[in-house]
Backbone bond lengths (Angstrom), bond angles and torsions (degrees), N, CA, C in turn:
res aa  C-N    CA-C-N  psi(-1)  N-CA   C-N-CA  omega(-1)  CA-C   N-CA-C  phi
1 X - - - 1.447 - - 1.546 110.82 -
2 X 1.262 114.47 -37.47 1.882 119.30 -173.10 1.143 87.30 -84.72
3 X 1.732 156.10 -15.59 0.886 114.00 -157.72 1.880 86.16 -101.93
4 X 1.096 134.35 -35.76 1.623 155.89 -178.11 1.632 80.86 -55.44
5 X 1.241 142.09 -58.64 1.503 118.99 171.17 1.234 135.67 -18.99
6 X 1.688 86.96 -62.92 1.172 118.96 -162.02 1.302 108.42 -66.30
7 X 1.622 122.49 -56.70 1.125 120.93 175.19 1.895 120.60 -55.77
8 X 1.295 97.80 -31.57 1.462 95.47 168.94 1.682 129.59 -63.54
9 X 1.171 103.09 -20.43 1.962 122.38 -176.35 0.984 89.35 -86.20
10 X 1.346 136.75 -54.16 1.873 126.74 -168.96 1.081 92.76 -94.91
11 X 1.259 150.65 26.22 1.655 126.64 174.32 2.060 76.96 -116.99
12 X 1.424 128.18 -42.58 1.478 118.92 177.98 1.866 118.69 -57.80
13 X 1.162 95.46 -39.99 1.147 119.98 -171.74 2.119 109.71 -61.12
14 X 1.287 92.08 -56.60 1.501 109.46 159.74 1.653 125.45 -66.42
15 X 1.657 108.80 -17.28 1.624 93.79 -179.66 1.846 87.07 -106.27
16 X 1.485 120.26 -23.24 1.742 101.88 169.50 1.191 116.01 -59.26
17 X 1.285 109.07 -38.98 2.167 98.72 177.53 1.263 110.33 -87.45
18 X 1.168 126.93 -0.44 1.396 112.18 167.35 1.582 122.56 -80.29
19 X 1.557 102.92 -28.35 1.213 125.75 166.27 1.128 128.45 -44.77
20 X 1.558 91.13 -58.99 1.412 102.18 174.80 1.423 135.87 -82.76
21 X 1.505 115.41 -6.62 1.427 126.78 145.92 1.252 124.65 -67.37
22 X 1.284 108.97 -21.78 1.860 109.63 163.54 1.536 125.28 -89.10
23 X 1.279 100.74 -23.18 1.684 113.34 171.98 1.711 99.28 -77.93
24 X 0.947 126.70 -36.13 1.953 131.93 -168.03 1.473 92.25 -86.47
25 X 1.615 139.94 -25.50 1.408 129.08 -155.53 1.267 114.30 39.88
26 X 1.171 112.23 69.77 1.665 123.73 -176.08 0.934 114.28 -63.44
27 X 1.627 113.01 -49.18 1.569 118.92 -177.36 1.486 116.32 -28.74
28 X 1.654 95.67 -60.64 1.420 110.77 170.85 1.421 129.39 -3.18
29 X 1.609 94.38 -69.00 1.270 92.65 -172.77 1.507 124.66 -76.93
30 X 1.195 123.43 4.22 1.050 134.74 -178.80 2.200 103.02 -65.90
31 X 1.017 117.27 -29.44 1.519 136.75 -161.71 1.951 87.46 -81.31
32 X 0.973 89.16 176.59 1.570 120.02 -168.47 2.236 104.68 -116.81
33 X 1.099 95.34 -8.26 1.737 90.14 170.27 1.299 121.97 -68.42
34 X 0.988 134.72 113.73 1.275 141.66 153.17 1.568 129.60 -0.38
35 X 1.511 89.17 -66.59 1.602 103.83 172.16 1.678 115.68 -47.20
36 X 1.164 114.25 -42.56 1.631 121.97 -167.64 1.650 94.71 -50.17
37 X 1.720 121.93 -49.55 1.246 92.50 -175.47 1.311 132.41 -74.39
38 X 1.470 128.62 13.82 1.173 134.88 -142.10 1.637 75.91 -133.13
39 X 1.581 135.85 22.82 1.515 137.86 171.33 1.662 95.91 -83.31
40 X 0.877 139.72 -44.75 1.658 146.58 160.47 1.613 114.33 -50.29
41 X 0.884 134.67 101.44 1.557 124.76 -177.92 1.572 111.54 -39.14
42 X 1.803 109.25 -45.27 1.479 120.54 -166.24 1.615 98.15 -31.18
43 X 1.467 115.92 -54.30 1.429 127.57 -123.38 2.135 75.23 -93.34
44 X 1.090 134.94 -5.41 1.569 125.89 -171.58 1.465 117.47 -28.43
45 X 1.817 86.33 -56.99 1.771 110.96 -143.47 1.836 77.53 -70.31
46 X 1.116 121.14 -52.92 1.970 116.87 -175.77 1.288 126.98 -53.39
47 X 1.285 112.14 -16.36 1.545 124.88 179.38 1.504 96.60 -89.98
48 X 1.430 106.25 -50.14 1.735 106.18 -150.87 1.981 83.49 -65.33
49 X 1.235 118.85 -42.15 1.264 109.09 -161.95 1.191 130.23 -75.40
50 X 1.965 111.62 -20.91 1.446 140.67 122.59 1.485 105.22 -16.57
51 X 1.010 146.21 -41.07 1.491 114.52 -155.11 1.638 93.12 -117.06
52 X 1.779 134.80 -1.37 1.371 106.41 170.32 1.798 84.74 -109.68
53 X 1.245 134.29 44.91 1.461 129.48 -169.40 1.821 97.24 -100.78
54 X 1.347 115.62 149.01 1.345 111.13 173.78 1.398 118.62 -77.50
55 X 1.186 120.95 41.49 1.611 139.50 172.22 1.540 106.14 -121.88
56 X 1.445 130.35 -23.09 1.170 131.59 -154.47 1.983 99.88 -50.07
57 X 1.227 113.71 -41.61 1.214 106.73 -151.66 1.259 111.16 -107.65
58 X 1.732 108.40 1.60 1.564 107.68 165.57 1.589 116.38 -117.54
59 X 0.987 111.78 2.08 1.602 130.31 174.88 1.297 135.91 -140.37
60 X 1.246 109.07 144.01 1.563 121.40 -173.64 1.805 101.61 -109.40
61 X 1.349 99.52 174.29 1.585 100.65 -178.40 1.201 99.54 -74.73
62 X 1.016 156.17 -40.70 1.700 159.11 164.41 1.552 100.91 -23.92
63 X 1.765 101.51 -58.71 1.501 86.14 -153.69 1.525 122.93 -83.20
64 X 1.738 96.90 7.25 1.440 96.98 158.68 1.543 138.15 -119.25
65 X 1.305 88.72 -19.09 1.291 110.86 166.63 1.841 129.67 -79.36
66 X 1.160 124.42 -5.30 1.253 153.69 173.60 1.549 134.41 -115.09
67 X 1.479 122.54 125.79 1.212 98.47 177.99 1.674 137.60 -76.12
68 X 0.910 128.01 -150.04 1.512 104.53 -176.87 1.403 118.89 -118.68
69 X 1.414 94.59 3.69 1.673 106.74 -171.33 1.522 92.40 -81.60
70 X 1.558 120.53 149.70 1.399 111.38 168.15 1.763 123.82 -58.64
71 X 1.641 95.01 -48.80 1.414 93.91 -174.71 1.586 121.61 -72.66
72 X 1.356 104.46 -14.36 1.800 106.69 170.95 1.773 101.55 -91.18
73 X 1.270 114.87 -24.26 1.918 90.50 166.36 1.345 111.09 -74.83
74 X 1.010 120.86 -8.02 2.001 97.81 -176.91 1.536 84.23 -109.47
75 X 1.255 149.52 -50.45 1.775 113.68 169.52 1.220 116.68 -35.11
76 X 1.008 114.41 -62.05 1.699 111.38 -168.34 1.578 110.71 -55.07
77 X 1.347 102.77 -54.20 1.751 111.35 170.99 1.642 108.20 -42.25
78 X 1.392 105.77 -39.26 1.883 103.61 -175.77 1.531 104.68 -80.30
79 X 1.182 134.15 -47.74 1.393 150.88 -164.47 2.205 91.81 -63.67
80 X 1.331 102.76 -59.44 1.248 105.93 -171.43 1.708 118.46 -44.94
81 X 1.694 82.54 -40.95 1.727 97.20 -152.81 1.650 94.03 -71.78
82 X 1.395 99.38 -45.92 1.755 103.12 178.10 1.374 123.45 -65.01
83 X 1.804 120.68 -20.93 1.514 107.25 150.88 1.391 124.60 -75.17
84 X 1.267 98.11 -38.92 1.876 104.75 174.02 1.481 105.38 -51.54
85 X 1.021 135.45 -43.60 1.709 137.64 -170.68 1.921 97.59 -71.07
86 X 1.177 94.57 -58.76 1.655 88.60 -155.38 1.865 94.38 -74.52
87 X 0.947 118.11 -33.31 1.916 115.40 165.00 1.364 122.78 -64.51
88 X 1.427 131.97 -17.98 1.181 150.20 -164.57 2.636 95.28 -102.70
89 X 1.328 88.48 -41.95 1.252 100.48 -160.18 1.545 94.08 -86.18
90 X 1.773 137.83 -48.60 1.289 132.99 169.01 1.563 112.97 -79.43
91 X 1.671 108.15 12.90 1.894 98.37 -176.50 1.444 120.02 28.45
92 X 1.719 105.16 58.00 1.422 103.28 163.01 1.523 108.03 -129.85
93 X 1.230 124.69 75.20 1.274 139.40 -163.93 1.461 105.10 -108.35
94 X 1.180 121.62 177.79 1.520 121.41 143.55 1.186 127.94 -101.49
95 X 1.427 128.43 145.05 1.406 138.22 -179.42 1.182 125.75 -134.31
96 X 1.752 119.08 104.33 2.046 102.24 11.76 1.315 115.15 -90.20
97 X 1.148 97.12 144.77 1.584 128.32 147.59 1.807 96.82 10.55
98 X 1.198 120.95 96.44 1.443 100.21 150.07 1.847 140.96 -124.01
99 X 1.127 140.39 137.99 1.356 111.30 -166.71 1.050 151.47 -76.58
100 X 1.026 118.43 128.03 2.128 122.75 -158.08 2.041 104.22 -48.35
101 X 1.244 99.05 160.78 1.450 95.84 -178.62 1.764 117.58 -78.15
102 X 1.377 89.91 1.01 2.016 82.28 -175.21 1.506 88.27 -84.56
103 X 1.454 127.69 -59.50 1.442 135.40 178.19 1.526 112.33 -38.79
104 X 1.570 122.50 -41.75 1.224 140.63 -178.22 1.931 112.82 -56.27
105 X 1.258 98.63 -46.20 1.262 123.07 168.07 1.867 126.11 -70.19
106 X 1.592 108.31 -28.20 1.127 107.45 166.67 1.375 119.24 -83.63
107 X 1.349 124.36 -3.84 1.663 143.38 -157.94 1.556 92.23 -105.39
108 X 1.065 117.86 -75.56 1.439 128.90 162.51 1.864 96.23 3.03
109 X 1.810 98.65 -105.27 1.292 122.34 175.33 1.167 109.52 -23.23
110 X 1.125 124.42 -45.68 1.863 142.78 -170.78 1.454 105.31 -59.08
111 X 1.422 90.21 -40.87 2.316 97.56 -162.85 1.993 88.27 -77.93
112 X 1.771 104.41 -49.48 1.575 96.08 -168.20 1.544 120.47 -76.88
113 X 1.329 112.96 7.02 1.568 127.72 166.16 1.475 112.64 -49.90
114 X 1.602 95.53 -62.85 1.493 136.47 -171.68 1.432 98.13 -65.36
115 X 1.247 106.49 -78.41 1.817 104.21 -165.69 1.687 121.29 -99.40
116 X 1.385 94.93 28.70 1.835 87.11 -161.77 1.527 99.70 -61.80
117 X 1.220 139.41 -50.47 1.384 130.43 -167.77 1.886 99.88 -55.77
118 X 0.924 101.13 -34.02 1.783 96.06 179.68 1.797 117.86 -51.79
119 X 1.648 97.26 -43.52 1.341 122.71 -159.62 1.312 104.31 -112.41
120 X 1.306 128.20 23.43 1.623 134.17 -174.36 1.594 106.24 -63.43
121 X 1.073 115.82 -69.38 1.495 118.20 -173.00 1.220 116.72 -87.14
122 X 1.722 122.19 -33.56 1.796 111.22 162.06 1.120 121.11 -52.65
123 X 1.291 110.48 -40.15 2.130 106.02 179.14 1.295 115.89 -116.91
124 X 1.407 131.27 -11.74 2.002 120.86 -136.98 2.292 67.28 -115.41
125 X 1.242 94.64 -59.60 1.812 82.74 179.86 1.458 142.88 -20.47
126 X 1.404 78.01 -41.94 2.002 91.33 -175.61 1.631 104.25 -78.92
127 X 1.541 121.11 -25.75 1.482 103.41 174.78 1.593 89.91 117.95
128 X 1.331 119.00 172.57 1.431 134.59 167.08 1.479 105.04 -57.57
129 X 1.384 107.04 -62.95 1.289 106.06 -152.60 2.030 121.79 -55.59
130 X 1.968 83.64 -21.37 1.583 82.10 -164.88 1.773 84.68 -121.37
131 X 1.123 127.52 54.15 1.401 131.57 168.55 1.164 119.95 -84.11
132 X 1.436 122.40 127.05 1.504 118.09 -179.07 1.773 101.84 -84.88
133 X 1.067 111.47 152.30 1.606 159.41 173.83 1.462 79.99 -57.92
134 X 1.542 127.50 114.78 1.426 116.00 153.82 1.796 108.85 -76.94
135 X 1.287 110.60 -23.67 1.520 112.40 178.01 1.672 116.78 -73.55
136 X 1.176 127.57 -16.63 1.153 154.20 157.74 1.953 96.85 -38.26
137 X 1.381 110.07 -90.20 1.398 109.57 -157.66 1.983 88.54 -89.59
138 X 0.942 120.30 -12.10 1.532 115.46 167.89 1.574 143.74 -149.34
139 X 1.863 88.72 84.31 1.339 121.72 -160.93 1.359 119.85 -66.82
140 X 1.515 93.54 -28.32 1.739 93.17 -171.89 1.726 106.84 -111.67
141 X 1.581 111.26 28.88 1.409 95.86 170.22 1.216 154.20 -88.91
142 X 1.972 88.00 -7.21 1.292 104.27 142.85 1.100 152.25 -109.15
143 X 1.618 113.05 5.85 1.070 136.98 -173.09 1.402 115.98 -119.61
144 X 1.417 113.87 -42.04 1.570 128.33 -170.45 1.766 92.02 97.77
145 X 1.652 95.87 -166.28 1.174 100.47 -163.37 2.005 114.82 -69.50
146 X 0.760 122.86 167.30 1.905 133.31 -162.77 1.951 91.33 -96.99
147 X 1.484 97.67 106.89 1.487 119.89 -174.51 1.759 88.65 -130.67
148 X 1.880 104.08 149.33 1.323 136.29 -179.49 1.544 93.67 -92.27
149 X 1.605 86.40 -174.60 1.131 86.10 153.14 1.869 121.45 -104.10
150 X 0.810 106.46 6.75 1.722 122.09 179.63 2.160 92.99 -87.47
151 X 1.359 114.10 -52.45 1.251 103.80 176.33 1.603 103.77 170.53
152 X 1.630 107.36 -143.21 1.452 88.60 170.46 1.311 115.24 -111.08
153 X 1.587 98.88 158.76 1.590 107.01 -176.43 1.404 132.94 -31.18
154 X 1.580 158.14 118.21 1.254 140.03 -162.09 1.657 83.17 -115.52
């Protein structure tokens, strides 16, 4: 009988998350489209503002939001998706939306990938320790300006 339980709790347990990887289109996110993050309503106002942003046409959310190594984009992609799910699912987020410092740190690297010869001696000079934040003096360059969902920030 405990063991016919048992199999019944992990056989429920296994068809609710399976469910629910087909109701979320998980696969999805596995891809590099844009749109996939914009499968969450939260994420709208960042996409919609993504596409008139002066990144639109050389970047995807991957290529800044992710690192570039294969095996650290799909951790991060798994790590992300599983805070985004369980923060998205207990609505204890911030609003708006803002980005955590491990993510903050992969964006960073992401911007000086892209422009380090631009930014060699304004930021890469001073060292780690005293490095400016390219998101700091330029917040909205990939996004535009930081909107809720109520509107924008006052």
């Amino acid at each position: 009988m405990l063991l016919l339980t048992l199999a019944l709790l992990i056989g429920a347990m296994i068809g609710v998350g399976s469910y629910t990887l087909v109701y979320a289109d998980a696969l999805s996110y596995m891809s590099s489209d844009p749109k996939v993050c914009a499968n969450c309503h939260i994420m709208q106002a960042q996409y919609d503002s993504w596409q008139k942003s002066s990144h639109h046409h050389v970047a995807v959310c991957n290529d800044c939001h992710l690192p570039r190594d294969f095996i650290g984009k799909y951790v991060t992609k798994a790590l992300n998706g599983f805070n985004h799910a369980k923060a998205y699912t207990l609505q204890n987020f911030a609003e708006p939306i803002a980005i955590k410092p491990f993510n903050g740190a992969i964006v960073q690297e992401n911007c000086l990938a892209c422009h380090r010869a631009l930014v060699q001696d304004a930021v890469m000079a001073r060292g780690p320790a005293e490095e400016a934040s390219c998101v700091h003096c330029h917040s909205s360059a990939g996004h535009g300006e930081r909107t809720g969902l109520g509107g924008p920030r006052t």
